[in-house]
C-alpha positions as CSV (number, residue, x, y, z in Angstrom):
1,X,87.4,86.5,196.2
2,X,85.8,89.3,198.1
3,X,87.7,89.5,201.6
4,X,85.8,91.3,204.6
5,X,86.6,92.0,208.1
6,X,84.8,93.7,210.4
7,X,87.7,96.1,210.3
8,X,86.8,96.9,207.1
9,X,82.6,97.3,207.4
10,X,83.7,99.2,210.2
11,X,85.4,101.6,208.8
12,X,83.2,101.4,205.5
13,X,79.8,102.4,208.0
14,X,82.2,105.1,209.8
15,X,82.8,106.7,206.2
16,X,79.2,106.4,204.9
17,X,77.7,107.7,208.3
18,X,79.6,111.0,207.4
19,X,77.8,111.5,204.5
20,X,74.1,110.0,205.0
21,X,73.8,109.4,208.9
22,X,74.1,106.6,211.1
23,X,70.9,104.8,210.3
24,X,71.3,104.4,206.4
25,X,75.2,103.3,206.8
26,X,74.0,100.9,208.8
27,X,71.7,99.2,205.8
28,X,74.7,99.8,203.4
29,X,77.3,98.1,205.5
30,X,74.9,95.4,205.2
31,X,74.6,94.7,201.5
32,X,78.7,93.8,201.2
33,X,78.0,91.0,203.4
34,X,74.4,90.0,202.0
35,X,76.4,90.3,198.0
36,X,78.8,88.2,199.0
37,X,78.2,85.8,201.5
38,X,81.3,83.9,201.9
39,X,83.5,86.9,201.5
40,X,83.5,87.4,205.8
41,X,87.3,87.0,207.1
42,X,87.9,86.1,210.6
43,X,90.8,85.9,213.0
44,X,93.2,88.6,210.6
45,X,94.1,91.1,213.6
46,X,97.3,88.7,213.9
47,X,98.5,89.5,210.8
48,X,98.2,93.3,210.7
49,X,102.0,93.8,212.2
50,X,103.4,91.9,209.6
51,X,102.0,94.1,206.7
52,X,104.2,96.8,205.4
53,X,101.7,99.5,203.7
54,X,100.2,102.2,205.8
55,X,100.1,101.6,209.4
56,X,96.0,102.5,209.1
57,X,95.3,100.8,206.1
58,X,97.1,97.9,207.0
59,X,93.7,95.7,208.5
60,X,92.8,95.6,204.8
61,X,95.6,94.4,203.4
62,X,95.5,91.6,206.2
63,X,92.1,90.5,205.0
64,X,93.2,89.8,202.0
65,X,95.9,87.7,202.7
66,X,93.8,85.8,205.3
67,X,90.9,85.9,202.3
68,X,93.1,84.5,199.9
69,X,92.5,87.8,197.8
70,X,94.2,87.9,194.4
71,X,94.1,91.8,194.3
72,X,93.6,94.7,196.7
73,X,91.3,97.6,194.7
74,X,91.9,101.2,195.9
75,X,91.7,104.5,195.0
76,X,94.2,105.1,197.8
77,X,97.3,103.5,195.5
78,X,99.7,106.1,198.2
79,X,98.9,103.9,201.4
80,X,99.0,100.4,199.3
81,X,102.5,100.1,197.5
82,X,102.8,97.2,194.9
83,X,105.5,95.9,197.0
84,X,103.4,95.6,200.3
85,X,101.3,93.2,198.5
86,X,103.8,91.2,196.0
87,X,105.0,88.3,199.4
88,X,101.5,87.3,199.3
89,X,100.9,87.7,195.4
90,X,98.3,90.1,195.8
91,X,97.9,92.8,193.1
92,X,97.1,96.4,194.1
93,X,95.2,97.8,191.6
94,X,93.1,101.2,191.1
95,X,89.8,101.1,190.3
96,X,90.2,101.9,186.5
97,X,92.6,99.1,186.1
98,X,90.2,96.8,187.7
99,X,87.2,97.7,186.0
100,X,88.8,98.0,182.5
101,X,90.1,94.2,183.0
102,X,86.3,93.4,184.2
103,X,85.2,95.1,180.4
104,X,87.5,93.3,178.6
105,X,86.9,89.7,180.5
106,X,83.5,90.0,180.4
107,X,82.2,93.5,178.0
108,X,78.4,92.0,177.4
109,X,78.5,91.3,181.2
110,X,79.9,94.6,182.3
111,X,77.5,96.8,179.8
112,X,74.5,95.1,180.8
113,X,75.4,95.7,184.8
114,X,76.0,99.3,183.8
115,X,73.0,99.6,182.1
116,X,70.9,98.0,185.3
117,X,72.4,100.3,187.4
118,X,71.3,103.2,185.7
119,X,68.4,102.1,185.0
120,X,67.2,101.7,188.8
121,X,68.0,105.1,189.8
122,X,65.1,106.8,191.1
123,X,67.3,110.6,191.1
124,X,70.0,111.0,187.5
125,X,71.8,109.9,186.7
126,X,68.8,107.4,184.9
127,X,71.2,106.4,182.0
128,X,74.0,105.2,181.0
129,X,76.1,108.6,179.9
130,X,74.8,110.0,183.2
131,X,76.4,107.1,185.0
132,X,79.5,107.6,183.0
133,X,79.7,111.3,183.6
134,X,79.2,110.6,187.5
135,X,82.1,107.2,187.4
136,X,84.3,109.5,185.9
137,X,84.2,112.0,188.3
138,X,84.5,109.2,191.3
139,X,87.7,107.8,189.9
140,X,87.5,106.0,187.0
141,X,87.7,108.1,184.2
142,X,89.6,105.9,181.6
143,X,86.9,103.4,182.2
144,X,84.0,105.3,181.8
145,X,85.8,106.7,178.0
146,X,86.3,103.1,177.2
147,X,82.5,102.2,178.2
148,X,81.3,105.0,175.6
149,X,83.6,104.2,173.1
150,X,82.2,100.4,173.0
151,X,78.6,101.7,173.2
């Protein structure tokens, strides 16, 4: 499950309004909640003084215990240790882990969301090695090798 706060969209709009303005953060933040509908966590705030990763990071971690969250997914593995999450048997996981679980659960699925994506960008990348190129450089380079390797 998808948890969201609006700790998190807040913070999510605060980091995309630095790099394309106010008004177009505002229609991203939107899309979380319109992608996943039942994904909005309420009422988490109590829980933030119990969690033991990063004092700043810790309204996300709270969400996800009040979401019911299996796993955390971060780039920011520093501010979420393993530990902080294992009392409430939630995973922490980087990006590459998660997604390369995703292509092994579900590799028609995943290749054929990849291949969408890349094929409704207006600017390149417009395929799928472009996409690649540009997922490695965000993060998830082992992912993005394992992707061309299957294609």
């Amino acid at each position: 499950m998808t948890a969201l706060s609006a700790g998190i969209l807040e913070e999510l709009r605060r980091n995309i309004a630095e790099k394309v303005g106010d008004g177009k953060a505002e229609g991203l933040v939107a899309k979380p909640e319109e992608w996943f509908p039942d994904s909005s966590v309420t009422e988490c705030e109590s829980l933030v003084s119990a969690m033991t990763n990063d004092p700043k990071d810790r309204h996300v971690l709270a969400a996800a215990v009040r979401g019911q969250a299996h796993a955390v997914v971060t780039l920011n593995l520093r501010d979420f240790p393993r530990a902080a999450g294992a009392p409430y048997d939630i995973e922490i996981l980087h990006p590459d882990d998660f997604l390369l679980d995703m292509l092994d659960l579900a590799p028609v699925t995943v290749l054929a969301v990849l291949r969408a994506q890349a094929a409704r960008y207006r600017r390149e990348p417009r395929d799928l090695h472009g996409l690649l190129d540009r997922l490695a450089a965000g993060g998830v380079p082992q992912f993005a090798e394992e992707v061309r390797r299957r294609i």
